[in-house]
C-alpha positions in Angstrom: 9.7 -3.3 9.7 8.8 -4.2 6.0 7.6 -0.6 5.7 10.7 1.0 7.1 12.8 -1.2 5.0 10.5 -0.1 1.9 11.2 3.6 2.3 15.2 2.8 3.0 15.3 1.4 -0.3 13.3 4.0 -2.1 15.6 6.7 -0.1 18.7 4.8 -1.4 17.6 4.3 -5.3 16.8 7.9 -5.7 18.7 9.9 -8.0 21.9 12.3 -6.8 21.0 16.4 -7.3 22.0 17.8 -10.1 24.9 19.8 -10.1 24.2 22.0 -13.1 21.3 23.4 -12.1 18.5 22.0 -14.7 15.5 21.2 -14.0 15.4 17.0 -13.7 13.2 15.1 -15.8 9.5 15.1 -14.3 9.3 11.2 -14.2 13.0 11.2 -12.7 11.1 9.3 -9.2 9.3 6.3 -11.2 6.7 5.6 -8.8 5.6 2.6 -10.5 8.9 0.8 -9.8 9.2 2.1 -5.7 5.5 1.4 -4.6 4.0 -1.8 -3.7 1.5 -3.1 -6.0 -2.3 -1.9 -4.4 -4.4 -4.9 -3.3 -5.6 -7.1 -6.3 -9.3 -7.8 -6.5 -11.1 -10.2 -4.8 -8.3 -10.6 -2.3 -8.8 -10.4 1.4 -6.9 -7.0 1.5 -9.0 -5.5 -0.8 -12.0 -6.2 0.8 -10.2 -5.3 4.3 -9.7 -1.7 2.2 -13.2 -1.2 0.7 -14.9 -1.9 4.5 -12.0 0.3 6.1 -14.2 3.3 3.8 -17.7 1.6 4.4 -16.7 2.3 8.3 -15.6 5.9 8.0 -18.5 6.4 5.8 -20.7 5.4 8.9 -19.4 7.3 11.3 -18.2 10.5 9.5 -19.9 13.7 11.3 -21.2 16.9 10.0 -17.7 18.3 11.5 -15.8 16.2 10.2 -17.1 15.9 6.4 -17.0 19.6 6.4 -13.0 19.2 7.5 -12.5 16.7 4.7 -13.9 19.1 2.0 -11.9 22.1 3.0 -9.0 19.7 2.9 -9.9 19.0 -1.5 -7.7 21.8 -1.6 -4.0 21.0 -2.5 -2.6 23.8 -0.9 0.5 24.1 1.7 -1.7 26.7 3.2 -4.3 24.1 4.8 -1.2 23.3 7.0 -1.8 26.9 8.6 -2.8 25.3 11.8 -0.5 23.1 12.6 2.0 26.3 11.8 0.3 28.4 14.4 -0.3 31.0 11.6 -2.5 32.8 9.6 -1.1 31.7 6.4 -1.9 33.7 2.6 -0.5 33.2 -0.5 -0.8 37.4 -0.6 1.1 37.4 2.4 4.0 34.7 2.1 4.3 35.2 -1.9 7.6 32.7 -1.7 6.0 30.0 0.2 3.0 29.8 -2.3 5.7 30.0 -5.2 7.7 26.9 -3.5 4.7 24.7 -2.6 3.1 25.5 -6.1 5.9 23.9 -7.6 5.9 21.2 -5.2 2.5 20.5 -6.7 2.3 20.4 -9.9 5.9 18.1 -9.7 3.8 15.9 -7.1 0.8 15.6 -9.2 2.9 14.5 -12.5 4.7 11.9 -10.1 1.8 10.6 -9.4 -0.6 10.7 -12.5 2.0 8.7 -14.1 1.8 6.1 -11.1 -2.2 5.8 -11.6 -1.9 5.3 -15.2 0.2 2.6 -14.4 -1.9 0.9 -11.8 -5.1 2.2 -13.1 -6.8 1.6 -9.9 -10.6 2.2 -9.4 -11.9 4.4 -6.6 -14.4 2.8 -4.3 -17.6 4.1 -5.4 -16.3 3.1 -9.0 -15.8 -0.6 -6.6 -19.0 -1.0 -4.3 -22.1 0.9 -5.2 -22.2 1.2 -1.3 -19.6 4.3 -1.0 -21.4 7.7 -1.1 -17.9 9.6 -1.6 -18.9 13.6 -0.9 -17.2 15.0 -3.8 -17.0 13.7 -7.6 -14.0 12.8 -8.7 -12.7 12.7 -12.6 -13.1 9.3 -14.5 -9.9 8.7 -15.4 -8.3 10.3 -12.0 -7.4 6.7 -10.7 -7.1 5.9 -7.2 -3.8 4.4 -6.5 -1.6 6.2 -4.9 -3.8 9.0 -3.5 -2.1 12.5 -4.7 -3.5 14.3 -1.9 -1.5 12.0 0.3 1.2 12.1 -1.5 1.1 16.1 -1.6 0.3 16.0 1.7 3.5 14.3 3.1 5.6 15.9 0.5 4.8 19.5 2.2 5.0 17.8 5.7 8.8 16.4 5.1 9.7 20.2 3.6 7.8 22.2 5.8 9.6 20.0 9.3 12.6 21.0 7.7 12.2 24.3 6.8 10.3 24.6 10.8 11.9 21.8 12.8 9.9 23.6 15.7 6.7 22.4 14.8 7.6 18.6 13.0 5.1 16.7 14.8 2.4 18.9 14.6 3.4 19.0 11.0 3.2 15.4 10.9 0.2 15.0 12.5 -1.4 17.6 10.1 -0.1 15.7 7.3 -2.0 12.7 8.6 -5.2 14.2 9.1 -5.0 15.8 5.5 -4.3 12.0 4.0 -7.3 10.3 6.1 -9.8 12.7 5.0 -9.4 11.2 1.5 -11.1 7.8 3.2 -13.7 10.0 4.8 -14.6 11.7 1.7 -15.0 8.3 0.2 -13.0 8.7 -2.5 -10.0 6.5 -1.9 -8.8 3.3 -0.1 -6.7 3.0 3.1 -4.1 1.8 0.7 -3.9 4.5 -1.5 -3.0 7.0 1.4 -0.3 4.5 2.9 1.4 4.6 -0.8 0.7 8.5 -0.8 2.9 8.5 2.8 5.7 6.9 1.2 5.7 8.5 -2.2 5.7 12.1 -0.2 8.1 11.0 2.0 10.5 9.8 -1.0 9.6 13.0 -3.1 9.9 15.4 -0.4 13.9 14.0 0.5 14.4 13.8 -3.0 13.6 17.4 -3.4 15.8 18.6 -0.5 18.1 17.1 -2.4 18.2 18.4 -5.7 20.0 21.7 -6.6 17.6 23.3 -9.3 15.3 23.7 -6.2 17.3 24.7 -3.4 17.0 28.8 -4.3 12.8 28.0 -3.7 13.2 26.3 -1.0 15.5 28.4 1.3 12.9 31.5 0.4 10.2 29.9 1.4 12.1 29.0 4.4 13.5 32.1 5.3 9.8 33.9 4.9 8.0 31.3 7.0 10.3 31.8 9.6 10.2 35.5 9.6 6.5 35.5 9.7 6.6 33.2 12.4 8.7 35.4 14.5 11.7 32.2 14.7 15.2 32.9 14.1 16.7 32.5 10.8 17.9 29.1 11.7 16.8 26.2 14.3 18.7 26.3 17.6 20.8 23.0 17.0 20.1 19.9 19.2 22.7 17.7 21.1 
């Protein structure tokens, strides 16, 4: 309940689109001010976080640590399976535009919420984490932008294919775990990447300045997926 709550209130704070068309200002969804705080040191929580990635570092397999690597890339396109589709930037030139955006408006979002929380990442916390990729020194952990990208392209991508929404989601939530596996954040950090996607990605079918994008990219996924130009409508 708290968390549904949560994201009500960061749904109902956000701002209206714009009805001139310009481009908002990048820190127009302060983070810092919609997330809960990450667990403080020392507390229970935070050791509850740092053995929840001593446990997945245990039992990760070859299969899956190979999974979690491919998924270091922030692309829309690593949701190509849940899609059912053989998906190219080459090939769906509009999507890649869209979701490109999407990213780099994701990852300032969100570098201004580390700088704010200035989180370390576990192998920075317990010399016990092996992570399987290096991660920049001053690329704190809290919240995780690959979760957050992650769930931002889920909530866009179920509108844009209603069709597929929970394999969408389910992708999403794969693509945000794999973070723990790699070792290089906390549970935590993915849970505040699920709600800051989930605020940006409403917030952006929101706002005018990117509603041309958007109904491209919808209009050539759903081509290439052989679906009608819009979803049958549901009772």
């Amino acid at each position: 309940m708290k968390r549904i709550a949560l994201l009500s209130l960061m749904l109902l704070i956000g701002q209206p689109a714009l009805a001139d068309g310009t481009v908002p200002d990048r820190t127009s969804i302060a983070l810092s001010t919609l997330l809960p705080p990450p667990p403080a040191a020392g507390t229970a929580a935070a050791t509850q976080d740092l053995q929840a990635v001593l446990a997945a570092q245990r039992s990760r397999t070859s299969a899956e640590q190979s999974a979690a690597k491919a998924d270091m890339e922030r692309s829309v396109f690593r949701f190509a399976d849940a899609l059912g589709l053989s998906m190219q930037a080459a090939t769906l030139p509009k999507t890649a535009l869209f979701f490109g955006r999407v990213a780099d408006f994701d990852k300032a979002e969100v570098k201004d919420a580390k700088l704010y929380w200035r989180r370390a990442r576990p192998p920075v916390t317990s010399d016990q984490v092996h992570p399987l990729s290096q991660e920049k020194p001053d690329d704190w952990s809290y919240p995780s932008g690959h979760a957050t990208f992650g769930y931002t392209a889920a909530v866009l991508l179920a509108n844009m294919v209603p069709e597929k929404r929970a394999a969408i989601f389910a992708r999403a939530d794969l693509y945000a775990q794999h973070r723990v596996v790699m070792g290089v954040h906390f549970p935590s950090d993915v849970e505040a990447g699920r709600l800051a996607g989930t605020v940006i990605g409403a917030q952006l079918l929101q706002q005018a300045d990117w509603q041309a994008d958007y109904q491209a990219a919808r209009a050539e996924l759903r081509a290439a997926l052989q679906l009608p130009v819009s979803p049958a409508q549901t009772p």
